[in-house]
N, C-alpha and C positions, 0 to 999 in steps of 0.2 A: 504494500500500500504506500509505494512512494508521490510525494509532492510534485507535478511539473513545478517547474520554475518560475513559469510566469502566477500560477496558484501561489503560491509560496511567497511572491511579491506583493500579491493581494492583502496576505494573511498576516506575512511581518510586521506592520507597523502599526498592527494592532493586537498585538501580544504582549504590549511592552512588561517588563516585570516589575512586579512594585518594588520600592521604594524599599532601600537597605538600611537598617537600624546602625547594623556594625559592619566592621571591616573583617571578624572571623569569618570561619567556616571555607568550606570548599568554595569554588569558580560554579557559578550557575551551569549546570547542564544545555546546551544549544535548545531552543526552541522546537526546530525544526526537527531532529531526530526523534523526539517526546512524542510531538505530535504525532510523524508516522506511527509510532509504537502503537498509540491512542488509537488511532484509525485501523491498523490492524486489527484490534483487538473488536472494533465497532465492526468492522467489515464480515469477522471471519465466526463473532462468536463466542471466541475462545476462551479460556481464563488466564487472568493476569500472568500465571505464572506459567502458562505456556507461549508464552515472546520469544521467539526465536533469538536468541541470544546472539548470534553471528550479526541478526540485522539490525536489532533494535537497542538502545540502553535498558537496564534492570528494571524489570517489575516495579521494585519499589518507587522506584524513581520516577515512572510515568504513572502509577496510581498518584504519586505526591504530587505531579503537575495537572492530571483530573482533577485531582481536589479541588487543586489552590483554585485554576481556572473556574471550578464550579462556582467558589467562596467567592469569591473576584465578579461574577455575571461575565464573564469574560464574552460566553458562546453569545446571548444575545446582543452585548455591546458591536461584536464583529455582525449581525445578524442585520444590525440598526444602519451599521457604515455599507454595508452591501446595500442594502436596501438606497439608499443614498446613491449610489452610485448607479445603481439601476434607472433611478427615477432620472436622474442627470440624461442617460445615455437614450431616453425615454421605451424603457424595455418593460415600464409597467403600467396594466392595463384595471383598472378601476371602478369602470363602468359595471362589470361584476362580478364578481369573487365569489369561488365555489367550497361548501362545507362538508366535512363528514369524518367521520370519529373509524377508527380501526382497533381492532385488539391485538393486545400482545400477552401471551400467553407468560406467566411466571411461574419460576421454578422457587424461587422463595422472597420476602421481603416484609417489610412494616407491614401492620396494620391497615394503614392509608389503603391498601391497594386488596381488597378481600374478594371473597369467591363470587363466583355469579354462573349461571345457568352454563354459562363457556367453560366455567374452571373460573380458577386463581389466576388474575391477572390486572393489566391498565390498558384502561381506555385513553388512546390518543387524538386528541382531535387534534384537526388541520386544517385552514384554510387556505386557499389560493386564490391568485389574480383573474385572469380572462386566460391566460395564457399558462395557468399551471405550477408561475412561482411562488412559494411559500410566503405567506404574509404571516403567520401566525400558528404554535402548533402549544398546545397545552395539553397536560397528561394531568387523570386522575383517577379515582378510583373505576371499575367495571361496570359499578354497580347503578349510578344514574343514567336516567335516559339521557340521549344524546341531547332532546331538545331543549332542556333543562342547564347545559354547558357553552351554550351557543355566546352568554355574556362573557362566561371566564374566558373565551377563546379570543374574542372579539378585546379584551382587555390585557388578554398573552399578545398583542401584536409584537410586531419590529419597526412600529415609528410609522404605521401610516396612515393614511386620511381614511376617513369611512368609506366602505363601496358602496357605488349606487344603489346595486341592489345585489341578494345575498340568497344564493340557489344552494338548494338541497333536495333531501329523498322526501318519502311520506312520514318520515320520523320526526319530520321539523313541519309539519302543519297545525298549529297550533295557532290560534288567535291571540292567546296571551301573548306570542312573541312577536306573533305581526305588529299587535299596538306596539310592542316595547321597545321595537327596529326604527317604529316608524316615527316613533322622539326624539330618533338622532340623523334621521334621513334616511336611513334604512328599508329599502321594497323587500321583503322575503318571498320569495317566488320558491313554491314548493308545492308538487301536486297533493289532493283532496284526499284523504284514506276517504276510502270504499262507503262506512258507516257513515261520515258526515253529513247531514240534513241539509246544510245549508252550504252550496257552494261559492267559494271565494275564488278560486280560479277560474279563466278560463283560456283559450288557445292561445292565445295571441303571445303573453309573456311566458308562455310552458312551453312556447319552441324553446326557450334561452335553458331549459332542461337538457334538450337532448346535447349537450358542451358539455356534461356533466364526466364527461370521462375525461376528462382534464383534474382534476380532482383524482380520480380514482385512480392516473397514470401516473401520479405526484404518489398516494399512496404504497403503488407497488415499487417507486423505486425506495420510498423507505423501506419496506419489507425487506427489500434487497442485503438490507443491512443483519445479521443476522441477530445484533446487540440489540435490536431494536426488535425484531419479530419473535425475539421471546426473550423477555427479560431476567436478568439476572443479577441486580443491582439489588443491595441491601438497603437503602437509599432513596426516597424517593426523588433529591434534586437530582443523583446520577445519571436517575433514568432520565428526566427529564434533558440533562447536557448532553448525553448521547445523542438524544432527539434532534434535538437543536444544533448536534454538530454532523450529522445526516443532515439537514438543511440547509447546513454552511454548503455543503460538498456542492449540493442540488445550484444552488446558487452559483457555486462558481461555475459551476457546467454552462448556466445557461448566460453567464457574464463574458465567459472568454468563448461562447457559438458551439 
């Protein structure tokens, strides 16, 4: 899981490391070697303690730059300057952003994250633009409905303006949330479950449905991640930096084409 170079130029100058008390102690470990290690271990799955030692620096050494980084908001500060750059380069699309929540199955962890009909695991919701990139991704417990999550999601962004309007499945048709979208400018466009008596939709803004695989192609390349599609983190911010640093990646794919 090596860096290109021009990735890598992206990422440095937003790493910096805090702020030295004293002049003990060892030389900072490189950034960059950490990182890979990180992302290895994002990529493949594995446990800390199986790092390929030939390629990467110690175990312990890159669980202590996860951390700090976690401690630090590192991943969404770098989440907040991409996003920035994006808007600059004008690669983000506004008009409207697609929702929806994914499970990741756990092998153990806190409380926070308790069993549900699935199993034991965390619900990750995700939003994206018109075009699939990551505005916002919050992780919580299994066990609320999704529609229910839509404000923490919408308050996990990366720094950016409300979308016009905000598609999903039949999990998010709810009137409680339509009013509550529509106090901050917010359209919720989501088709009618079946039972509904009273319909709110109808064709014209449920074309903007069928884009909806833009969202769902965002979540399979997280899945990709295998730290991500089953969790393993004792931790709940863990899981959550992992996420978030699967969304860096996403980003930089779609910044450097």
């Amino acid at each position: 899981m090596q860096l290109t170079d021009e990735h890598w130029a992206l990422l440095a100058p937003l790493l910096t490391p805090p702020e030295k008390t004293t002049k003990r102690g060892r030389p900072r470990r490189d950034d960059r070697s950490l990182l890979e290690g990180i992302l290895w271990v994002l990529r493949t799955g594995a446990q800390w303690d199986q790092l390929p030692r030939e390629a990467y620096p110690p175990k312990s050494t890159c669980v202590a730059r996860f951390q700090e980084w976690n401690d630090r908001t590192v991943f969404p500060a770098v989440l907040g300057r991409r996003y920035e750059l994006l808007e600059d380069q004008g690669l983000l699309d506004l008009r409207e952003a697609f929702i929806d929540g994914t499970f990741s199955a756990a092998k153990k962890g806190d409380r926070t994250f308790g069993p549900t009909k699935k199993g034991k695991g965390t619900n990750i919701m995700i939003m994206v633009d018109a075009s699939g990139t990551p505005l916002a991704v919050h992780t919580t417990s299994a066990s609320p409905a999704e529609v229910k999550l839509v404000q923490d999601t919408l308050d996990a962004s990366f720094g950016f303006d409300v979308p016009q309007r905000l598609i999903g499945d039949k999990a998010y048709d709810s009137d409680g949330l339509d009013a509550d979208l529509a106090e901050i400018g917010i359209e919720m466009i989501a088709p009618n479950r079946r039972n509904r008596k009273r319909k709110t939709q109808d064709g014209r803004p449920l074309r903007r449905y069928k884009r909806r695989w833009k969202v769902e192609r965002t979540i399979a390349w997280l899945q990709s991640f295998r730290r991500v599609r089953t969790r393993d983190e004792d931790k709940a911010q863990h899981v959550l930096g992992f996420v978030q640093l699967a969304c860096i990646l996403i980003l930089l794919r779609r910044i450097s084409g």
